[in-house]
matplotlib code that plots the C-alpha trace (Angstrom):
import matplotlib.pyplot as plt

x = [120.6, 123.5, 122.3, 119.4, 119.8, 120.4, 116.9, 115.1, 117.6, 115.8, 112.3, 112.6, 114.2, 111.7, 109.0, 106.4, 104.7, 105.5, 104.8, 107.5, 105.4, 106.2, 109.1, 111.3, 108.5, 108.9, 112.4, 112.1, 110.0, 112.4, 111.5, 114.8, 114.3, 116.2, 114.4, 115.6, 113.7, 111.7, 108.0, 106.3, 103.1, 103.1, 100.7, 98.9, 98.5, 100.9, 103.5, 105.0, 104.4, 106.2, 109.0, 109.5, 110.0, 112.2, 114.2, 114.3, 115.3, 118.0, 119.5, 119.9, 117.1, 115.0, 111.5, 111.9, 108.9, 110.3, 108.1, 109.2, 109.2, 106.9, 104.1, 103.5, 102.0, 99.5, 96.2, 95.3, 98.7, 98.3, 94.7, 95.9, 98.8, 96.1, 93.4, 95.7, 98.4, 97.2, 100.1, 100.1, 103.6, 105.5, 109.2, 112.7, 116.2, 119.5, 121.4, 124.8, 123.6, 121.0, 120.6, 119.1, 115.5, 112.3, 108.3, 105.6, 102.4, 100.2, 96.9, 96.0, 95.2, 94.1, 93.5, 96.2, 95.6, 95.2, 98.0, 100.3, 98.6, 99.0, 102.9, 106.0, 109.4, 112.7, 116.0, 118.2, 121.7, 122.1, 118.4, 115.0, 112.5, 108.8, 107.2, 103.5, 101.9, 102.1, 98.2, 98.9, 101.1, 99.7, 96.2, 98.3, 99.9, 96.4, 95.7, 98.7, 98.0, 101.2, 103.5, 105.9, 103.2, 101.2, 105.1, 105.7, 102.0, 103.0, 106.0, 104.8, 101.3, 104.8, 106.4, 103.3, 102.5, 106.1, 105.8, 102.3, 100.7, 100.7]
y = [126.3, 123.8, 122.6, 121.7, 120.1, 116.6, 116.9, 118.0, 115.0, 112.5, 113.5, 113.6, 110.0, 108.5, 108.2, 110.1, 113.4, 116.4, 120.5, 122.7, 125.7, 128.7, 130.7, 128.7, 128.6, 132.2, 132.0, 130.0, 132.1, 134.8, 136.9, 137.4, 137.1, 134.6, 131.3, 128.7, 125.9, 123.9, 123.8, 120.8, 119.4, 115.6, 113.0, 111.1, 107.9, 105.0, 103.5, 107.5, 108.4, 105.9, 106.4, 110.1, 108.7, 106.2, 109.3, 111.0, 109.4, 107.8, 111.2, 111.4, 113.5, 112.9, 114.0, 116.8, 115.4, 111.7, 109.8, 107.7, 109.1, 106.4, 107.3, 110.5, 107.6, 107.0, 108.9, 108.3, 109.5, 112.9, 113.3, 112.9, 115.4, 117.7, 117.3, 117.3, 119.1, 121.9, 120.5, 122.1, 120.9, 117.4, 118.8, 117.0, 118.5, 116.8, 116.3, 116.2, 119.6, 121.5, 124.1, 121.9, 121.7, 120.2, 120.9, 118.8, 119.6, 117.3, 117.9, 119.8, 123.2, 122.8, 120.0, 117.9, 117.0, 120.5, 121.7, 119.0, 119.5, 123.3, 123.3, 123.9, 122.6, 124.7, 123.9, 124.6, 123.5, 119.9, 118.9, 119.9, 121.0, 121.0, 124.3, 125.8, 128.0, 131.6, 131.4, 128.6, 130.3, 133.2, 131.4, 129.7, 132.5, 134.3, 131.2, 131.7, 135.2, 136.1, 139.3, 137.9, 135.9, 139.3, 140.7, 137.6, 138.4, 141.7, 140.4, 137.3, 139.9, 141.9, 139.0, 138.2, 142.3, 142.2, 139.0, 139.8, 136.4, 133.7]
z = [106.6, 106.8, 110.8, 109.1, 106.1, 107.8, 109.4, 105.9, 104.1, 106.7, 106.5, 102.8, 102.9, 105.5, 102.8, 105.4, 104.2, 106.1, 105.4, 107.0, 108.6, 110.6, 110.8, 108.9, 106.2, 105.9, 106.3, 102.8, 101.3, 101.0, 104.5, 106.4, 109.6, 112.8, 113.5, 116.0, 115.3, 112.4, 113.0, 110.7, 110.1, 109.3, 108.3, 111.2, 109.1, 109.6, 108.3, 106.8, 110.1, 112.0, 109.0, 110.4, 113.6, 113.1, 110.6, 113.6, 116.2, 113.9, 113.2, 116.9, 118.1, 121.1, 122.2, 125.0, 127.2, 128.8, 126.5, 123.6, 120.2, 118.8, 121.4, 119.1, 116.5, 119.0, 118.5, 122.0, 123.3, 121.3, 122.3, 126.1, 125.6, 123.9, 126.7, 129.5, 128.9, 126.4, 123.9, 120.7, 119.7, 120.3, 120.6, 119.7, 120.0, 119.1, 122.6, 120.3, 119.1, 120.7, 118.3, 116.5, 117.6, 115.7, 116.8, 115.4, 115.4, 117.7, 115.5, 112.4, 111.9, 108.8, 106.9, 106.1, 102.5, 101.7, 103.5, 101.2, 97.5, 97.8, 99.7, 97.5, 97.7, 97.8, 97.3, 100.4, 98.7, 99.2, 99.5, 99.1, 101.7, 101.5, 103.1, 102.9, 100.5, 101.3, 101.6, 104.0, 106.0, 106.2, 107.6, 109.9, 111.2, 111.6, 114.0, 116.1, 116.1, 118.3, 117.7, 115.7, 113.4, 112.9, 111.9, 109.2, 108.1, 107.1, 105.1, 104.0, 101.8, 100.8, 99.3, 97.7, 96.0, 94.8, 93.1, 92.2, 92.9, 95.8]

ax = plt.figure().add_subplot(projection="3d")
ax.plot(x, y, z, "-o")
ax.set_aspect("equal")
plt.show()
């Protein structure tokens, strides 16, 4: 969790909302399993949004398609990425080091507000980081609907017998 703490540290200090989802959502949740990236889900509206940006890009990470990282606050940029390019993710990795990796999503899956009021934080050590509901995840998961999403399914509905309640 260390690599990441920096990145969770900037979000939470860039005064933007974001929900960490996928794997490292159910990482947090208490399902062991390897991860090699943070998938989130952040607010479109400015100025938070530029504020993650600007977080990110100041902890040294750079978009992987040649674009600017401020042209993801651009609705019309993201809807062209969408359209053209079938983009579901805007991806950054830290050059300085490249296990450190970071996917936004490029639109909502679910509705954003939603998504935030129901999300928890954790503590990861030295900071906190704000992850989905196990409902959440677990809808967003049925969306993806890949093999390893259909296995985090599985052990996301066991973390959720054992503990007897979402």
């Amino acid at each position: 969790m260390a690599l990441f703490e920096p990145l969770f540290q900037a979000l939470n200090g860039s005064g933007g909302r974001y929900v960490v989802v996928g794997g490292m959502a159910t990482v947090l949740h208490g399902h062991a399993r390897l991860t090699a990236d943070v998938n989130i889900i952040v607010e479109f509206e400015r100025p938070g949004l530029t504020r993650i940006l600007n977080a990110l890009t100041n902890l040294g990470l750079r978009p992987r398609p040649p674009v600017s990282a401020m042209d993801f606050a651009d609705p019309v940029c993201r809807a062209a990425w969408i359209r053209d390019k079938g983009m579901r993710v805007f991806s950054f990795w830290d050059p300085k080091n490249p296990m450190r990796e970071l996917d936004v999503f490029v639109e909502h899956p679910m509705d954003f507000e939603d998504l935030w009021s129901r999300s928890v934080l954790v503590d990861i050590g030295g900071t906190d980081a704000r992850i989905a509901s196990i409902q959440d995840l677990i809808a967003l998961k049925r969306l993806a609907g890949r093999p390893q999403d259909l296995q985090d399914i599985q052990a996301l509905e066991g973390i959720v017998k054992r503990h007897g309640k979402p």
